[in-house]
C-alpha positions as CSV (number, residue, x, y, z in Angstrom):
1,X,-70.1,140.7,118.5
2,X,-69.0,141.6,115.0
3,X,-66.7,145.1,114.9
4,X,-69.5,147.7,113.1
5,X,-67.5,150.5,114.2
6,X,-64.8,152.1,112.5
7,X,-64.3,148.9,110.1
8,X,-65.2,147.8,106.8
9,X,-68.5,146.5,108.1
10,X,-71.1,148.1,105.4
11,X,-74.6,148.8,106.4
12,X,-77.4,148.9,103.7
13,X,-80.5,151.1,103.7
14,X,-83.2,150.7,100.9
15,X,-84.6,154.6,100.2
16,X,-83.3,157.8,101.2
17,X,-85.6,159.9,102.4
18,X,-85.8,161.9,105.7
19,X,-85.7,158.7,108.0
20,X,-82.7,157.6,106.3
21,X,-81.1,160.9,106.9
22,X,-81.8,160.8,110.9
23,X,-80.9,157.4,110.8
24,X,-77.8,158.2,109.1
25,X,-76.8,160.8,112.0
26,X,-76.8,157.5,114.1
27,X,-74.3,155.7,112.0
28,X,-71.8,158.7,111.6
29,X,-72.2,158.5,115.7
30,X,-71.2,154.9,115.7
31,X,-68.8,155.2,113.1
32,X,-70.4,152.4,110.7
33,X,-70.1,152.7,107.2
34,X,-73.3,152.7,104.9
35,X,-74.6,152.3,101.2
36,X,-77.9,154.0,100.6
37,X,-80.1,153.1,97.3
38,X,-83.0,155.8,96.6
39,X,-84.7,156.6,93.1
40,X,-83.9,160.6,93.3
41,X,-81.1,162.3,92.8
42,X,-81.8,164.5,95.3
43,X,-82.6,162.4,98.4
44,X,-82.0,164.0,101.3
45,X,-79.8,160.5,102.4
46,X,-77.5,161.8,99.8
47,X,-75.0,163.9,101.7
48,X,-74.6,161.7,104.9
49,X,-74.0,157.9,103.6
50,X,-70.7,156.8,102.7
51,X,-71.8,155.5,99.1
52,X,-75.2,156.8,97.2
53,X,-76.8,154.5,94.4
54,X,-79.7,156.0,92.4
55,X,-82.2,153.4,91.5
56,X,-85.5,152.0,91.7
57,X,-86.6,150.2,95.0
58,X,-89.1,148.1,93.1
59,X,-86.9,146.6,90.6
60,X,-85.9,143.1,91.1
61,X,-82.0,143.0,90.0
62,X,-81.6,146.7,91.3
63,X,-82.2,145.6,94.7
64,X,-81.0,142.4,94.4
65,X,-77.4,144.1,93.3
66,X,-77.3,146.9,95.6
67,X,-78.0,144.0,98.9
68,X,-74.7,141.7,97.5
69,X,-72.8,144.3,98.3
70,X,-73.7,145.1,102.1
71,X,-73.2,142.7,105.2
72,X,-76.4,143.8,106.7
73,X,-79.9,145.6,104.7
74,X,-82.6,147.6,106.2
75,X,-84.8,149.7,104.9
76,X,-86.8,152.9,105.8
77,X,-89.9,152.3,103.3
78,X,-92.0,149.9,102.3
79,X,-92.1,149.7,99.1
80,X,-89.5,148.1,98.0
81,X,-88.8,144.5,95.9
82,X,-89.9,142.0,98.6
83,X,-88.6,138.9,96.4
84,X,-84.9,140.3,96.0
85,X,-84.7,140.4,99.9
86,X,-86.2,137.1,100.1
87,X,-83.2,136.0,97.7
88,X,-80.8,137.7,99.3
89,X,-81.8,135.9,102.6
90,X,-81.8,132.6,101.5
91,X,-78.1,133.5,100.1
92,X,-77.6,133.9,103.5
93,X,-77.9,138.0,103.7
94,X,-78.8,139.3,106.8
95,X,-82.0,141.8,106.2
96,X,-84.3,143.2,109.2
97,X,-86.6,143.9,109.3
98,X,-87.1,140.2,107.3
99,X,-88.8,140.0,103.9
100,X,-91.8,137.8,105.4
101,X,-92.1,140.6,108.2
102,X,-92.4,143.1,105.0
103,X,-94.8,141.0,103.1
104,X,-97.3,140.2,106.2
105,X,-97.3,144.5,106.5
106,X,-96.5,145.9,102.9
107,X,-100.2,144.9,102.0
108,X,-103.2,146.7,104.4
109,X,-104.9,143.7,103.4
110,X,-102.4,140.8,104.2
111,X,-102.0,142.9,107.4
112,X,-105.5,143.4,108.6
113,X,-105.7,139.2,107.9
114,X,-102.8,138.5,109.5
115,X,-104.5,140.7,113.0
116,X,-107.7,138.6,112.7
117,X,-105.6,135.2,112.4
118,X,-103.5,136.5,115.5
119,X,-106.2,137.4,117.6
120,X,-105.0,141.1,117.8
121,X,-107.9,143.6,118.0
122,X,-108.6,145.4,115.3
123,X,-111.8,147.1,113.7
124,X,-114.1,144.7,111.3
125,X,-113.1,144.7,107.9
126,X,-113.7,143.4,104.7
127,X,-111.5,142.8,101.7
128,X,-112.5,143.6,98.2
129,X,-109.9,142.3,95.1
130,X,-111.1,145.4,93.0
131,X,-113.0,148.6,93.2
132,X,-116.0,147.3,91.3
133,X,-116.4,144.3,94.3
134,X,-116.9,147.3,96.5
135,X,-119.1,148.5,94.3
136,X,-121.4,145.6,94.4
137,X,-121.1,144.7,98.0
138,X,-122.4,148.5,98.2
139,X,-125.9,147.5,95.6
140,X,-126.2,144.4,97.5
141,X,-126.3,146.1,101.1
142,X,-123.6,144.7,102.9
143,X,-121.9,147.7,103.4
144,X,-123.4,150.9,105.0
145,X,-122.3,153.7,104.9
146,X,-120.1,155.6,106.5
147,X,-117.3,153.4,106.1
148,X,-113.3,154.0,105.9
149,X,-112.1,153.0,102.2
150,X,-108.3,152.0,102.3
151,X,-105.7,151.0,99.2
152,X,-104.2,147.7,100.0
153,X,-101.0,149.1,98.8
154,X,-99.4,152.7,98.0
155,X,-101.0,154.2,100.6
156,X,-98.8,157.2,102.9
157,X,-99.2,160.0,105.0
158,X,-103.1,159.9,104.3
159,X,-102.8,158.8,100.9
160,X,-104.5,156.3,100.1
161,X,-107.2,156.0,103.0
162,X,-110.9,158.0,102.4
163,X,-114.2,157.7,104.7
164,X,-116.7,156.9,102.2
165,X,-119.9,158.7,103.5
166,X,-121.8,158.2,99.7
167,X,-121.4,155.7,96.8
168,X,-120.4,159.2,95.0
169,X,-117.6,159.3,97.3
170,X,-116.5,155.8,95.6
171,X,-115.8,157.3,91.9
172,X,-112.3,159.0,92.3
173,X,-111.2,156.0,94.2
174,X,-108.1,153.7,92.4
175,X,-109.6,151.0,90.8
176,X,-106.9,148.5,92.6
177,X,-107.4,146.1,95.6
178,X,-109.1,147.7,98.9
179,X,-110.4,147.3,102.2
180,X,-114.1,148.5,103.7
181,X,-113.3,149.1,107.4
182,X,-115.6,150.2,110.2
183,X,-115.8,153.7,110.7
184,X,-114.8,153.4,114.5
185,X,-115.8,156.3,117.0
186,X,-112.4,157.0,118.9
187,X,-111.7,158.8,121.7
188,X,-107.7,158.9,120.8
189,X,-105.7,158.0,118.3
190,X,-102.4,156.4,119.9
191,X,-98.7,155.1,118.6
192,X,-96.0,152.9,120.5
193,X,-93.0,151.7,119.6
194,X,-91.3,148.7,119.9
195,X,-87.8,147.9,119.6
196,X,-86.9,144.2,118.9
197,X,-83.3,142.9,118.7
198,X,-82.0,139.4,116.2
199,X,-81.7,138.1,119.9
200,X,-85.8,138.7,121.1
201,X,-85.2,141.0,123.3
202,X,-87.9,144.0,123.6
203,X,-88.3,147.5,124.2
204,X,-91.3,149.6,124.1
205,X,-91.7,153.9,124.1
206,X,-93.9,155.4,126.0
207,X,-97.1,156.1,124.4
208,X,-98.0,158.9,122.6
209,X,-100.8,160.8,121.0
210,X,-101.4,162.3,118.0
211,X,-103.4,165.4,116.7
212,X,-104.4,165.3,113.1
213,X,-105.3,167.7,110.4
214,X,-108.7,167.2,109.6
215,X,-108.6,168.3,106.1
216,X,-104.9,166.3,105.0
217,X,-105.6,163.1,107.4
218,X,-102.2,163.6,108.5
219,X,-100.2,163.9,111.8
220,X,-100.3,168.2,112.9
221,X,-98.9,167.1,116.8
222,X,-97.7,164.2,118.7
223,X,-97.5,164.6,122.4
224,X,-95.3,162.7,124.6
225,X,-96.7,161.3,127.3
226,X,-100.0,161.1,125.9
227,X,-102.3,162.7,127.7
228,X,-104.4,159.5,129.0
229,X,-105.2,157.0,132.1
230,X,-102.2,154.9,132.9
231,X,-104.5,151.6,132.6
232,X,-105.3,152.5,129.1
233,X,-101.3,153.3,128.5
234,X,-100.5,150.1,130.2
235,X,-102.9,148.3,127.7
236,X,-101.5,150.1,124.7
237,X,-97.7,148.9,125.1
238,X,-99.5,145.0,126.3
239,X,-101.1,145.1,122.7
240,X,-98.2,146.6,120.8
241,X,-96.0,144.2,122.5
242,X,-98.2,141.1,121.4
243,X,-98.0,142.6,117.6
244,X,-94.3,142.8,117.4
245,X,-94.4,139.3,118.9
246,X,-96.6,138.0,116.5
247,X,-94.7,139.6,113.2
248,X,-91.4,138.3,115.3
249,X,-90.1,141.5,113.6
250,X,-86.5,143.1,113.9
251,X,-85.7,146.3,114.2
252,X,-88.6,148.8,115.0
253,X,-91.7,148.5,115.0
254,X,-94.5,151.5,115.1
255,X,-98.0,149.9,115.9
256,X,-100.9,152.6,115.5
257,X,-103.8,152.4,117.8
258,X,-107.4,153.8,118.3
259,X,-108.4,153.9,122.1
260,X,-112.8,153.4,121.6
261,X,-114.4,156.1,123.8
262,X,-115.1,152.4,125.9
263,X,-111.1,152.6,125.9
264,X,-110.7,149.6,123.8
265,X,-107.4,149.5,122.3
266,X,-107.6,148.4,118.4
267,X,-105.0,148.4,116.3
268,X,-105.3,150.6,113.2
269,X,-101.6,149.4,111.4
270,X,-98.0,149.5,111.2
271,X,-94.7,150.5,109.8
272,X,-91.7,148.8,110.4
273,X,-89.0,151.1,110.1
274,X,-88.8,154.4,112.1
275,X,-91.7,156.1,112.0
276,X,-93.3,159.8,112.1
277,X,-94.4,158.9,115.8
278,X,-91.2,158.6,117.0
279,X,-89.4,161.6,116.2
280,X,-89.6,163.4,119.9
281,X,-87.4,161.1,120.9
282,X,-84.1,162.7,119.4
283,X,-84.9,165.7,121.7
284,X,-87.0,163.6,124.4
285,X,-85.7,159.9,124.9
286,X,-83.3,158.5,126.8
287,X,-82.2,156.6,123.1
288,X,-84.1,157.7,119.9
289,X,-85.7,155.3,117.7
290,X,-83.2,156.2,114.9
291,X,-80.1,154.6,117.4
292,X,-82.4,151.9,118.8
293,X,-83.1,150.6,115.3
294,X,-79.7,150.5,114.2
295,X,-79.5,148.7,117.9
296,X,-81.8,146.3,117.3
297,X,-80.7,145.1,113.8
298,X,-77.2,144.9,114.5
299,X,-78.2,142.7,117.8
300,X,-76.3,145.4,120.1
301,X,-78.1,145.8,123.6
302,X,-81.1,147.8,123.4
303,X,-80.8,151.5,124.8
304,X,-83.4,152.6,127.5
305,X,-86.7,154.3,125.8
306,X,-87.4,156.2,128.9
307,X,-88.3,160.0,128.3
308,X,-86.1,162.5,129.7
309,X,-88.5,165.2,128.9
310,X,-92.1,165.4,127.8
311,X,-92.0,166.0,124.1
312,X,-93.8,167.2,121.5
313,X,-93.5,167.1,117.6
314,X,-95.0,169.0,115.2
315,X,-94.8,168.3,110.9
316,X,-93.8,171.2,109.0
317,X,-95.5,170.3,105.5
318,X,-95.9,172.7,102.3
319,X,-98.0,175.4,102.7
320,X,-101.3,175.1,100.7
321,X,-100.8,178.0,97.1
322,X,-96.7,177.5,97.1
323,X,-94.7,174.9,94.6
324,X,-91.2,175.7,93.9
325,X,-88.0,176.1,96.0
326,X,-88.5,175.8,99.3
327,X,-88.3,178.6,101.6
328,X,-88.8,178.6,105.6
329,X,-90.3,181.7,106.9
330,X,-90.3,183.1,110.2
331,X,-87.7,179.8,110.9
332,X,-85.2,182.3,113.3
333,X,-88.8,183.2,115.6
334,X,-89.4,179.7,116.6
335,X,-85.7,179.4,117.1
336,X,-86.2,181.9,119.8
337,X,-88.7,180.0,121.6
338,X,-87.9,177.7,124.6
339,X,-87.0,174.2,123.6
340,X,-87.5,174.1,120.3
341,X,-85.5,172.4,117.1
342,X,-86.3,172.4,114.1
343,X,-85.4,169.2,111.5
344,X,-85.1,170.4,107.9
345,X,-85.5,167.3,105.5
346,X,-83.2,168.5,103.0
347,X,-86.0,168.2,100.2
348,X,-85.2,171.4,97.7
349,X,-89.0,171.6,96.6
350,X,-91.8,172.2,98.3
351,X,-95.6,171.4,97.0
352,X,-98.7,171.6,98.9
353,X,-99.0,169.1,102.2
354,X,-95.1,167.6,101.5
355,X,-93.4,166.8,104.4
356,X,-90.1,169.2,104.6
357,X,-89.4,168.8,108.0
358,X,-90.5,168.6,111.7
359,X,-89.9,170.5,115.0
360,X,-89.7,169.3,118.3
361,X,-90.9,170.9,121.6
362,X,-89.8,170.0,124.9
363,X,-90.2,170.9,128.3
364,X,-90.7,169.6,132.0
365,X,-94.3,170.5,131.6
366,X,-96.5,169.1,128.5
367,X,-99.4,171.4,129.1
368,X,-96.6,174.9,128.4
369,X,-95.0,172.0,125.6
370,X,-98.3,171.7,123.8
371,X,-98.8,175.7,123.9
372,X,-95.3,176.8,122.3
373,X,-96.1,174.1,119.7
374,X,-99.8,175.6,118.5
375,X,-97.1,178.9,118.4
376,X,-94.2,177.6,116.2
377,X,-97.4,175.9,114.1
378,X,-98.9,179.3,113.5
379,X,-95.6,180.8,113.1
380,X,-93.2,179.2,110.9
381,X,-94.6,178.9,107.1
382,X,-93.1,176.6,104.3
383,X,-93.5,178.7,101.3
384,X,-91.8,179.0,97.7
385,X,-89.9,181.7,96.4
């Protein structure tokens, strides 16, 4: 095994947001050395890496630069230049996860294609090269509404995704590349992660569940164990499994599910980084995603993804009415709570719905776990000055 630790072994992580950041507690653990490359001066990565390059993740020669100068490059978002990585690699660069992993799930498109061509389940879809295709699929009558409308590309934290219940729903809509999924009637909307080494070797989480905010379409809870029949759990991790197998990705791997109130399992998409799913696990798990990722790409054995605790996580995002310096009020109350930590991001402005930070609950009990986080949700505010 190569000497990571406490040697001039450089680890490289395209964008340097909050993921970065908890990723970057994991390599101060270890001892590794890291470059980070983000587009603001103010990433939050900016403190914690060993050497911070400001510049864009979608230029060509910027990437292309930055990855020449590392032994091995990861990244922590997905948009970034898929054709430097695919350079560097045929240079002979180690990336992971691998450019043609990026480029099967950097597109929602290319991603729901590659599901249907792999025989993974996953609602009906069609894809539509512009907004005005949708538009005359819609005058033809072959697509009823309701239906979910999602960007092929730019979409995050419920950006970029819209249930289209009238054709006057369509006319704020990007006029860019899309897909017309099935509304799907679920019972649960479910994560897992999977952990796969350079060697093959796999890991999977424990399922989890998540809450959402009906007006933002993004993550309010995440509950670990989810609260649901083992088969259906069993079922989850079989399918998630059979997705990391079939993007043969390294690294992580966070594969969002519906469960169908017949408890199908579908899968809605994926990220392959670290994802908002799996933050419990610095407080919960056994080995948290941030450490198993840096694990899996560095082909060092896999760490056990057993929960020590149940867990659960809630997002601290702006308050709606408050853009400015960030303030976090009412932060010492929760502190006084049993089993809770809060994460601050690092981000110096908040706006409405931007994610600042997360908190995670734990305790022996998820029922008591899932009550102190409503509290710390009603409690703690992220305002402005």
């Amino acid at each position: 095994m190569a000497n990571y630790f406490s040697s001039n072994f450089t680890l490289g992580i395209l964008g340097g947001g909050q993921l970065g950041k908890m990723m970057l507690y994991e390599t101060r653990k270890f001892d590794i050395k890291t470059h980070v490359l983000d587009p603001s001066a103010e990433a939050p990565c900016r403190i914690a890496c060993d050497y911070f390059e400001q510049g864009d993740l979608m230029n060509f020669d910027t990437v292309y630069a930055f990855g020449k100068k590392v032994d091995v490059l990861t990244f922590e978002i997905e948009n970034v230049n898929v054709d430097a990585l695919k350079k560097l690699e045929a240079e002979g660069k180690k990336v992971y996860p691998s450019s043609e992993t990026l480029k099967n799930i950097q597109n929602k498109g290319t991603q729901k294609q590659f599901y249907k061509e792999h025989k993974i389940p996953t609602s009906p879809f069609v894809l539509f090269q512009d907004k005005n295709k949708l538009n005359e699929a819609i005058v033809r009558k072959e697509l009823h509404f309701p239906f979910v409308w999602k960007s092929c590309t730019g979409g995050y934290d419920g950006k970029g995704v819209s249930i289209i219940k009238t054709a006057e729903d369509i006319i704020p809509l990007p006029a860019g590349e899309c897909i017309a999924e099935k509304l799907i009637p679920f019972k649960n909307e479910l994560a897992v992660i999977v952990a796969r080494n350079v060697k093959g070797e796999v890991a999977t989480y424990p399922v989890v569940e998540m809450e959402f905010h009906p007006e933002a379409n993004q993550v309010e809870y995440v509950i670990c164990p989810a609260r649901i029949d083992e088969t259906v759990a069993k079922k989850a991790q079989t399918i998630a499994t059979q997705v990391s197998e079939a993007f043969k990705h390294v690294g992580l791997l966070a594969v969002e599910l519906f469960q169908t109130h017949e408890d199908e399992i579908l899968v809605n998409e994926v990220a392959p980084r670290p994802h908002n799913s799996g933050h419990h696990t610095i407080e919960s798990s056994y080995t948290n995603q941030f450490e198993q990722h840096i694990r899996a790409i560095l082909d060092i054995p896999l760490g056990k993804t057993d929960s020590k605790v149940g867990g659960i996580m809630v997002n601290l995002v702006g308050a709606e009415g408050y853009t400015g310096p960030v303030v976090y009020k009412n932060i010492e109350t929760i502190m006084a709570m049993a089993g809770v930590t809060p994460h601050i991001y690092g981000k110096k402005e908040t706006r409405p719905f931007r994610k600042m930070g997360h908190v995670t609950i734990v305790n022996e009990d998820i029922a008591e776990a899932r009550k102190i986080a409503e509290a710390v949700k009603k409690t703690i505010q992220v305002i402005s000055k």
